[in-house]
C-alpha positions in Angstrom: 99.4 104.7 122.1 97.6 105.2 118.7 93.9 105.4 118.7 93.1 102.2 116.3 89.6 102.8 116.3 90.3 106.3 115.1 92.4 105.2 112.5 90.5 102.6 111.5 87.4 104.7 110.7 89.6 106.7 109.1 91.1 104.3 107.0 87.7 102.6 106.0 86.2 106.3 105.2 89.2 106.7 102.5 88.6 103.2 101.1 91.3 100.6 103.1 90.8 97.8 104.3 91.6 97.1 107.9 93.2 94.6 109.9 94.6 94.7 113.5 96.8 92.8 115.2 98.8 92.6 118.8 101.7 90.5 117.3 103.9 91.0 114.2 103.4 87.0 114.1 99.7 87.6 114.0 99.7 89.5 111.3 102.7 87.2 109.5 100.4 84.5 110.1 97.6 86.1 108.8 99.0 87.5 106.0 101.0 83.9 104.8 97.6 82.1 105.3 96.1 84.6 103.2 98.7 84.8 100.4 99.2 81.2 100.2 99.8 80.1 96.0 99.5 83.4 95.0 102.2 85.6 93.1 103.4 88.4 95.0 105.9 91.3 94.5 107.7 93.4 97.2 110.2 96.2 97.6 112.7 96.9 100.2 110.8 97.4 103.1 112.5 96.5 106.6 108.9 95.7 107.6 108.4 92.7 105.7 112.2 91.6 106.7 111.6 92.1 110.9 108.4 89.9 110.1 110.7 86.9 108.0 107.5 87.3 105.6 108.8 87.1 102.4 110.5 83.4 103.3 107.5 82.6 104.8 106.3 83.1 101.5 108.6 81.8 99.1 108.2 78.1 100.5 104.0 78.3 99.4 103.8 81.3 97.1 105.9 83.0 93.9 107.9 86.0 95.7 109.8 88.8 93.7 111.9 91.6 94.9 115.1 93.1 93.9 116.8 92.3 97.5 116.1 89.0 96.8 117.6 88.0 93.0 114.3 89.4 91.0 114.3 92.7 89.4 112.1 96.0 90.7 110.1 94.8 87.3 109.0 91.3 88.2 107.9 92.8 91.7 106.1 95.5 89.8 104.7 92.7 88.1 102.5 90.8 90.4 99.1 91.0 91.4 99.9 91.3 94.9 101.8 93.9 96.6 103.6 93.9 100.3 104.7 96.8 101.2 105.2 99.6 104.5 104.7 103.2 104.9 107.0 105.9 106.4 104.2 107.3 108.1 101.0 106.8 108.8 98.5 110.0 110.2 95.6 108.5 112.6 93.8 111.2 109.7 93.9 108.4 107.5 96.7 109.9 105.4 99.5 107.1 104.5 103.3 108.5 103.6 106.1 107.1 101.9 109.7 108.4 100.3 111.5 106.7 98.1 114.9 107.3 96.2 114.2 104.6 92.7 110.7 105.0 93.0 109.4 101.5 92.7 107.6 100.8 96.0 106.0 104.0 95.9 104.6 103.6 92.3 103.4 100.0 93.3 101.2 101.7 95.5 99.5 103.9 92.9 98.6 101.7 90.1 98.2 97.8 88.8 97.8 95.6 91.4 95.0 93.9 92.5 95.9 94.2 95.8 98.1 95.9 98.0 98.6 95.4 101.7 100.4 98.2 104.1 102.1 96.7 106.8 102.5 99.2 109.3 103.8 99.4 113.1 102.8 101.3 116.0 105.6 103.2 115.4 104.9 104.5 112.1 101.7 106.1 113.4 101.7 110.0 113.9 98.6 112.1 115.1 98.0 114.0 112.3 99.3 114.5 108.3 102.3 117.1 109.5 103.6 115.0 111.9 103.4 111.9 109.9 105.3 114.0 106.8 107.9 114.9 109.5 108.4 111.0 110.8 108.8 110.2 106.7 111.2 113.0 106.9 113.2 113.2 109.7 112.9 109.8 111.6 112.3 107.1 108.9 114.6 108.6 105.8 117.7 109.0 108.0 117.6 105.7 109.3 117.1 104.3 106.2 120.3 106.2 104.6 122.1 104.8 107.2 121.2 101.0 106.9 122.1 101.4 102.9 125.3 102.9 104.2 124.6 106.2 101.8 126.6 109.5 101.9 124.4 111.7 102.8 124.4 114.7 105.5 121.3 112.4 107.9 122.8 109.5 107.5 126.2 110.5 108.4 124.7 112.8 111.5 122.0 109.9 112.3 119.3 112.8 112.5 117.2 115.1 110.4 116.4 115.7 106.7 119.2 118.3 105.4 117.1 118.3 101.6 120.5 117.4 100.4 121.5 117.3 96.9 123.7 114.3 97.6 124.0 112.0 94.8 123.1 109.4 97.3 120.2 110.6 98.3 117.0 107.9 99.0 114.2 110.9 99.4 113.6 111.2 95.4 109.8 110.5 95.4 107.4 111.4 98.1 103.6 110.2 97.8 100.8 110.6 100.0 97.9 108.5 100.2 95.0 110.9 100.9 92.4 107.2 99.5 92.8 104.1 98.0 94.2 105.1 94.6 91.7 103.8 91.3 94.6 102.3 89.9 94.9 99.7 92.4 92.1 96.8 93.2 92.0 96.1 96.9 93.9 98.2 99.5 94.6 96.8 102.8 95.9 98.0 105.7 97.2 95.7 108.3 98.2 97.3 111.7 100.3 95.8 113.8 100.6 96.9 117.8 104.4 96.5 118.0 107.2 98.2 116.6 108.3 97.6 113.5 111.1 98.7 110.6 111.7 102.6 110.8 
């Protein structure tokens, strides 16, 4: 089981915000009380999906994303942010891959805020062994939900560092702090397991 105090302190120390919860519904709850009237952007995170958060959202609240008829723009466009991680080190360190690039550039710059949703399975002990979960658990298992033609997806296992023209592991960035392009950073953890 994760240390959330650890990571917590950890968090707070590199500039996050922190929020726990035992229940994805906690934190769904939490998060749609929290968001309610405001315009919010989203990529495609399985996260937010397992959570039925971003039509919890559209009946109170403006919600873009290219999975659901908006364009990677208008998402990029809101104040808000939802988004996941790959990985997340009890260090504090928070990793994500990407293959177009826009969820992971959302993270970097111009929104006022930005929450990480992340479950207790995304949570590694330490910065290598969350790059390796990004790598080798949570990129594979993507692949093979997008149905891509790549060497993981089609073995179900490990990173190969293919040069497939499918390939979703284009962009990797690592959150060592809150970045200055952003306003507010929040982290919400949630005790269950959730997306890859």
């Amino acid at each position: 089981m994760p240390d959330y105090e650890t990571l917590r302190a950890n968090l707070e120390r590199r500039g996050f915000d922190v929020t726990y919860f035992e229940t994805a519904a906690q934190a769904a709850d939490y998060l749609d009380r929290k968001l309610d009237g405001k315009t919010v952007g989203h990529g495609g995170a399985l996260t937010l999906t397992e959570m039925g958060l971003p039509e919890r959202l559209s009946s109170h609240a403006a919600v873009f994303s290219h999975w659901s008829g908006g364009t990677f723009q208008q998402a990029a466009a809101a104040p808000i942010y939802l988004t996941s991680v790959n990985a997340l080190a009890e260090t504090g360190e928070l990793v994500n891959i990407d293959g177009t690039g826009n969820r992971v550039a959302s993270t970097l710059f111009g929104h006022e805020e930005v929450y990480f949703i992340v479950g207790a399975n995304k949570i590694a002990p330490d910065y290598d062994s969350a790059l390796w979960r990004a790598r080798n658990i949570a990129s594979p298992k993507n692949a093979q939900r997008l149905h891509k033609k790549t060497p993981c997806a089609a073995r179900g296992e490990r990173c190969y560092d293919c040069s497939s023209p499918e390939r979703i592991c284009r962009a990797l960035v690592v959150l060592w702090e809150k970045p200055g392009g952003i306003g507010r950073a929040e982290v919400v953890l949630v005790n269950e397991a959730l997306g890859f």
